[in-house]
N, C-alpha and C positions, 0 to 999 in steps of 0.2 A: 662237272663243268669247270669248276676252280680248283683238280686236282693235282694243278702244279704250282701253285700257289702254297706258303706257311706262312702264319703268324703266329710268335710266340707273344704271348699279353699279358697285362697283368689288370686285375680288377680295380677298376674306381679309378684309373690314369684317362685323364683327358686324351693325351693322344693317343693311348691304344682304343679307347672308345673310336676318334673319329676313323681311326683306318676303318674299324667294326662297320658303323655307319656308312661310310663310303660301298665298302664291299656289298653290303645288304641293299641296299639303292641299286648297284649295279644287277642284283640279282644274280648274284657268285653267289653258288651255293658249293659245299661238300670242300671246301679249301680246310688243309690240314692245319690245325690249331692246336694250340698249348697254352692250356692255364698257369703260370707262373705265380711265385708268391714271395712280394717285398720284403716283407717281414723276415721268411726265410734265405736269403739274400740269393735267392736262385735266379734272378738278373745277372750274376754274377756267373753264374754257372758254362762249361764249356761248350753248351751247345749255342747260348746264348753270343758268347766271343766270338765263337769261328764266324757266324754271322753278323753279331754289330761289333767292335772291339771297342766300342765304350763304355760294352758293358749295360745298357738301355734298351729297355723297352717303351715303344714298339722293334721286333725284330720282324721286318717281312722282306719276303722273296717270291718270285714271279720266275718260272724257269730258271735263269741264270740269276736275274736280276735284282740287288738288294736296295732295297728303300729301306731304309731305317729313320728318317726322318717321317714325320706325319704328314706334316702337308704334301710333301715330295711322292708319298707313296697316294693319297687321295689323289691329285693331282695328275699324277699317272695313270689309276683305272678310269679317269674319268676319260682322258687323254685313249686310251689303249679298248675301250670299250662304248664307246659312244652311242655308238644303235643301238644295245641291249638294258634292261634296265631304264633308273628314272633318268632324265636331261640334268646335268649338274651345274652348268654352264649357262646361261641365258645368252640367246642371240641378241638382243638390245642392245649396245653400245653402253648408254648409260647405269643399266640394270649390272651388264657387266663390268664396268667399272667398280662403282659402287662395290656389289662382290668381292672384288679383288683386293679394295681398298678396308674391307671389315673384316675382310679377313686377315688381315696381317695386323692389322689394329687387335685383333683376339689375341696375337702375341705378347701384345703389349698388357692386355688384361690376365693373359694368364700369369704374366711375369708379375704382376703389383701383387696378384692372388697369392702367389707362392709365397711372396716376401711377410705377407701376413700370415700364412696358414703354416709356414715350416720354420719363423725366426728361430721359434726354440729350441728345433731339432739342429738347426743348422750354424747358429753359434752359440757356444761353449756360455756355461752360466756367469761364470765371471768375466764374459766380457759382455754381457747384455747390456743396455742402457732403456732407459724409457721414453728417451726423445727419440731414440731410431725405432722404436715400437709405435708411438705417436705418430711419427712422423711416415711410415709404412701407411698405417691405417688410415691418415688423412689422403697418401697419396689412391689407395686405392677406393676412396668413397668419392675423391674425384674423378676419376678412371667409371666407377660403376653409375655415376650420375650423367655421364659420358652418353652410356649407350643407352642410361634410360630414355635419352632426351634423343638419339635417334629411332627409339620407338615409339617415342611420341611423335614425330615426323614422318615415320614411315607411310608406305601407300598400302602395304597390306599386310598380311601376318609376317612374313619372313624377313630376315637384315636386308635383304638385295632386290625387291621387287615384290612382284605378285608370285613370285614360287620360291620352294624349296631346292637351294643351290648350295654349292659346297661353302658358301659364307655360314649356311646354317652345318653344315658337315662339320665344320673346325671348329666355331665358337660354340655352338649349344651344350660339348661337354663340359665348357671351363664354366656357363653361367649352370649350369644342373649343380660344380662342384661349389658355388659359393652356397646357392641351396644347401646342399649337404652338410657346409660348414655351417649353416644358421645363421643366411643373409635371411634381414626382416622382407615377409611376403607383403606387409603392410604397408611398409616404405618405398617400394617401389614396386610400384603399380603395370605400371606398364612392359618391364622386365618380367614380372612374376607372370602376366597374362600370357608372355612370351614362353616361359619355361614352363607353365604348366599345357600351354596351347596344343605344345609336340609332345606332349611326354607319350599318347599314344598314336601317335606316330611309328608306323609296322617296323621300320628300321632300326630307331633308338627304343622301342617296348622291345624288341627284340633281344636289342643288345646291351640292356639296363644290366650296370655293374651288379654281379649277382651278389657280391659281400655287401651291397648297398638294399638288396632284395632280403639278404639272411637278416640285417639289423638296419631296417630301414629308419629307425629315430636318429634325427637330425645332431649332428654338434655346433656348440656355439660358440663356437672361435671367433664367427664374424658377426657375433649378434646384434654391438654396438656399431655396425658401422654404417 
């Protein structure tokens, strides 16, 4: 059915999850995939280039067609395959708003995520400081206090309404990765209801990052936050 489709991905990457999740929702099955591996810097590699030249994963392609960006690629099967599979989209006006509007807000949480969980890979030891480490982690415990407080508001399980829509497609793998880094289940409550709510959910049980399955013990990068 998805035989002219590839993704090449890399385990535990928020956006190669959501394409994963998108695809599974649509009910694309048999699309041609590749496991890549970070560490081995096979993102880099030239099958990789010829289709994204950034060098990045997610790499997908649709016939001709390459999505390399995450959202742009969800966005598109949902766009390209509508009747088949779950609805990702809500006809409501306000439902769909909302959606549109949480999900690009996920951007924004993914980026505070990063800036805490990769400072020390990403600048050089002697030029770290402790106020931009301080000041990372204050910005993202205001970011996560954010969407605690639209789950507390919410009408039903999901960021966008009463269903499961591509708000939950984009965000649910960047709040799974603060999980993973050893965000407190205790401190937010209402987050945690949220991440633990979908975990078996057919589409993300399905496409649980498997190096996350091999050594499922948490790290706590974000313990204090």
């Amino acid at each position: 059915m998805a035989e002219d489709m590839t993704l090449l991905w890399g385990s535990g990457s928020p956006p190669c999850w959501r394409v994963m999740i998108a695809l599974d929702e649509k009910n694309l099955k048999g699309y041609n995939q590749k496991l890549l591996s970070f560490e081995k810097m096979e993102h880099k590699s030239k099958q990789v280039m010829d289709m994204n030249p950034r060098g990045q994963l997610p790499s997908f392609k649709h016939k001709d067609y390459v999505l390399n960006e995450s959202y742009a690629a969800c966005m598109y099967l949902e766009n390209q395959f509508k009747s088949q599979g779950n609805k990702l989209i809500p006809d409501c006006p306000a439902e769909q708003a909302q959606m549109y509007q949480r999900m690009f807000e996920g951007l924004t949480l993914n980026q505070k995520m990063a800036d805490v969980i990769y400072y020390t890979w990403k600048v050089p030891e002697g030029e770290r400081h402790d106020s931009a480490i301080k000041r990372n982690k204050e910005a993202l415990t205001t970011e996560i206090k954010l969407w605690e407080g639209y789950l507390q508001k919410a009408s039903g399980s999901f960021l966008a309404g009463k269903s499961f829509s591509l708000a939950d497609v984009t965000v649910y793998p960047s709040i799974a990765y603060l999980y993973h880094f050893g965000l407190s289940e205790e401190r937010y409550p209402k987050l945690t209801a949220y991440y633990n709510g979908l975990k078996d959910r057919r589409s993300i049980r399905a496409t649980w990052p498997p190096t996350w399955l091999e050594n499922p013990q948490s790290q706590d990068t974000l313990k204090d936050i």
